[in-house]
C-alpha positions in Angstrom: 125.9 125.1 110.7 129.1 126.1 108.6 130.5 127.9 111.2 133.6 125.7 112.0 136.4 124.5 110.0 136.9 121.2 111.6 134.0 118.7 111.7 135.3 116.0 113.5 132.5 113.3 112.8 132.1 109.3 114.9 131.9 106.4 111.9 130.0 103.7 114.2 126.8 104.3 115.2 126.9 108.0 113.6 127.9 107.5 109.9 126.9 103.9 109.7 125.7 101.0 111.6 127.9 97.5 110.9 127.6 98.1 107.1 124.9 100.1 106.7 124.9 103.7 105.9 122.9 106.1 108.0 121.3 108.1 105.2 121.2 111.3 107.1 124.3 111.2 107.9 126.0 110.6 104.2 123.9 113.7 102.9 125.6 115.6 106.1 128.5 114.8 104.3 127.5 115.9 100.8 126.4 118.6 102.4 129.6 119.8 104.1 131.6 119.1 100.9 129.3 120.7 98.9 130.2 124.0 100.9 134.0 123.1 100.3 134.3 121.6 104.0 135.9 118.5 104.1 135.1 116.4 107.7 137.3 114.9 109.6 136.7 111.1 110.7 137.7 110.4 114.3 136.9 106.6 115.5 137.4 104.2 118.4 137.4 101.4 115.9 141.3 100.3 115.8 141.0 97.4 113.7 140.6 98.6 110.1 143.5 100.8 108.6 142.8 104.4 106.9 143.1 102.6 103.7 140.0 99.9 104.6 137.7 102.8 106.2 138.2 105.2 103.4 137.0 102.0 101.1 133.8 101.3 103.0 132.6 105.0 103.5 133.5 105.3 99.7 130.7 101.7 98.8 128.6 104.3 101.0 128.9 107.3 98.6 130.8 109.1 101.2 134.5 110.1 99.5 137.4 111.3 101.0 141.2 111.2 101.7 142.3 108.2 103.8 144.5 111.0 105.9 140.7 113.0 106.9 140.2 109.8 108.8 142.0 109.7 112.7 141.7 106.7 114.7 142.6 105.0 117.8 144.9 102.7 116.3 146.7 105.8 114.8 146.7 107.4 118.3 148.2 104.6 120.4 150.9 104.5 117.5 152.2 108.3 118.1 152.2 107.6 121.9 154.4 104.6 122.1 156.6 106.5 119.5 156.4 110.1 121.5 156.6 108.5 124.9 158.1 104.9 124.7 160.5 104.8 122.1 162.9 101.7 121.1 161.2 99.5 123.9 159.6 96.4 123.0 156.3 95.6 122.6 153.8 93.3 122.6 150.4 94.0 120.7 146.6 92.6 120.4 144.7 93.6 117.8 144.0 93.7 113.6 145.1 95.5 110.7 144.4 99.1 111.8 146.8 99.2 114.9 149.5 96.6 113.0 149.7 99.2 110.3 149.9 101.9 112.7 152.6 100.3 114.3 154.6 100.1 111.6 154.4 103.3 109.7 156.2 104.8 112.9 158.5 102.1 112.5 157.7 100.5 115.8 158.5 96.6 115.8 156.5 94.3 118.1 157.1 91.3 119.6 155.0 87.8 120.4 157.0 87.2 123.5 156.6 89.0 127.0 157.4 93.0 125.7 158.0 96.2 128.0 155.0 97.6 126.2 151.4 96.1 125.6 149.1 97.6 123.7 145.4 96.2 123.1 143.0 97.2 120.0 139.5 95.3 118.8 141.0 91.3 118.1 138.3 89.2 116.5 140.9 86.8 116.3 141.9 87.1 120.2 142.6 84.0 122.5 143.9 82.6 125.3 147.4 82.7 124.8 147.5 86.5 123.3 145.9 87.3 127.1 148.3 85.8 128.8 150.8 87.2 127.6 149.4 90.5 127.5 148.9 89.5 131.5 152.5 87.9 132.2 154.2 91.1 130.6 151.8 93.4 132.5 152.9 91.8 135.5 156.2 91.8 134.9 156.0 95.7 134.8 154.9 96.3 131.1 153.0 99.7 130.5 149.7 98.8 129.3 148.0 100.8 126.9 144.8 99.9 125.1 143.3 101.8 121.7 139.6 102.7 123.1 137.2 101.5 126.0 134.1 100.8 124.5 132.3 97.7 126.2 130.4 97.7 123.0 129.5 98.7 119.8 127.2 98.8 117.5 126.5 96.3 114.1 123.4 95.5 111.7 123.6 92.2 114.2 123.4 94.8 117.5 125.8 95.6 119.9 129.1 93.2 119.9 131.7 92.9 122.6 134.2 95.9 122.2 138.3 96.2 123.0 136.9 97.5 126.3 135.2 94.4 127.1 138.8 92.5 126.9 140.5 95.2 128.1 138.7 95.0 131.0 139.3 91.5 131.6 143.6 91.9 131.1 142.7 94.6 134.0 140.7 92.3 135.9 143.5 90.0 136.0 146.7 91.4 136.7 145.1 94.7 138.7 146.6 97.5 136.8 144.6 99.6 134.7 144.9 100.4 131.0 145.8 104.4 129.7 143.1 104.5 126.9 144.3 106.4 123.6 140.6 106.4 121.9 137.9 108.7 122.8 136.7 110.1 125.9 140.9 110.6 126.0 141.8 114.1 123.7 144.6 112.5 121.9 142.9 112.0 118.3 141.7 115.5 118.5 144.8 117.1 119.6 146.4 115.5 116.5 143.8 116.6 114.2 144.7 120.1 115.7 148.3 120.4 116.0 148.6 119.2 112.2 146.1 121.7 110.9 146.5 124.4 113.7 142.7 125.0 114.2 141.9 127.0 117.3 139.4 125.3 119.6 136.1 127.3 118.3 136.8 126.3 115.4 136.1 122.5 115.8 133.3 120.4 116.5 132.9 117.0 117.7 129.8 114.6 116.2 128.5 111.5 117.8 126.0 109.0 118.8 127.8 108.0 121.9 127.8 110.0 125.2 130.5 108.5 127.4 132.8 108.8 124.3 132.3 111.0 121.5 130.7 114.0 123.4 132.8 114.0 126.7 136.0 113.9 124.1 134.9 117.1 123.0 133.4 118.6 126.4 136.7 118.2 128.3 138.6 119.2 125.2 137.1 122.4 125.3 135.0 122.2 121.7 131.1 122.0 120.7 130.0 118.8 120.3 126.7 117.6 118.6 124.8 114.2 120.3 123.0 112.4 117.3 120.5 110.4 118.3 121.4 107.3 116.2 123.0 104.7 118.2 124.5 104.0 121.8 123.4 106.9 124.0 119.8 108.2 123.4 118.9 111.8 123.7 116.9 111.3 127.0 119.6 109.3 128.6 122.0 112.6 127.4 119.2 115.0 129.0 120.1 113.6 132.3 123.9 113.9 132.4 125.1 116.7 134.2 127.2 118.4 131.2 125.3 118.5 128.1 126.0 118.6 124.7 126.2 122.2 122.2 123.4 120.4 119.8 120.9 117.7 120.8 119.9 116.5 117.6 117.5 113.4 116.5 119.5 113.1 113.2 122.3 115.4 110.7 119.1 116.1 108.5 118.3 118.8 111.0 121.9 120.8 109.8 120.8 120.3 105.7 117.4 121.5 105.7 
């Protein structure tokens, strides 16, 4: 399974669970470095920056460059800055999108903004959502980093951006644009700054509704792992399959 040149590989559920390495997985790894392939990380989780997931995959023996890891954080950052430049906005979320954010120089606001954009808050309350709401209602374009509902920990699945995302939609009856997976945007990146042609990437994951339809309407091979949100029966039964049903990565180093 050397065939491509861009591995695009999920972190939850796929590389780890919560803080615990999936041990297939980490010797996928070795193995594509090993062959002088270095994967690409692509995650929904927008509240840790490069810099804080290239430290936990490295206290799971996996070692990379912080820039080999794309998230949804990083995503949401070039949109605003490609498609809503110099407006104002308000933002929920943690480290991952505030860094983003700033290293495209985009300044956010507490107040009512022309922008809101929502990524995973553990520190979210009341008064963040409504003024997420009263700016969203006041015309605001309303962007949020992923929709997972959940997603899954050594404690099980916790509440995802999704999950609040859907209740700012709930609310004020406008929907959010999602810049995480199923949406193309983290893999266009990864191609237009390495210029890989399409059969030449891959997408990884454990999660059907995210990491494989990213890659199924992107127009790449995708690999289901059988490891955490979506099991392989409940892929077998959606109408556009996977490239690879797999039960783990120890199938591609053996």
């Amino acid at each position: 399974m050397l065939s491509y040149k861009a591995y695009c590989i999920d972190l939850d559920g796929t590389i780890y669970r919560g803080k615990e390495p999936i041990k297939e997985a980490v010797e996928f790894v070795h193995y594509l470095q090993h062959n002088g392939i270095e994967p690409f990380f692509v995650t929904n989780n927008a509240s840790m920056t490069q810099q804080q997931l290239q430290l936990k995959l490295a206290k799971m023996d996996i070692h990379i460059e912080a820039n080999r890891i794309m998230t949804s954080a990083i995503a949401a950052a070039h949109f605003i800055d490609d498609h809503h430049k110099g407006k104002t906005v308000f933002m929920v979320g943690a480290d991952g999108l505030k860094e983003a954010l700033h290293a495209k120089e985009i300044v956010c606001t507490e107040a009512a903004a022309e922008v809101v954009v929502m990524g995973i808050d553990l520190q979210i309350n009341y008064e963040k959502l409504a003024t997420a709401c009263l700016s969203i209602r006041a015309g605001a374009v309303f962007l949020s980093t992923n929709s997972d509902h959940a997603f899954p920990t050594e404690r099980g699945f916790l509440p995802g951006n999704g999950a609040f995302t859907k209740l700012v939609e709930h609310s004020t009856g406008v929907e959010a644009m999602f810049m995480g997976k199923p949406k193309p945007y983290m893999l266009e990146l990864i191609q237009q700054e390495h210029g890989y042609a399409k059969d030449e990437m891959i997408m990884i994951g454990d999660n059907y509704q995210t990491d494989i339809l990213t890659g199924i309407h992107y127009g790449i091979h995708t690999a289901h792992i059988n490891s955490g949100v979506t099991t392989t029966d409940d892929v077998r039964k959606q109408l556009e399959l996977p490239t690879y049903l797999l039960e783990s990565l120890s199938e591609w180093t053996n």
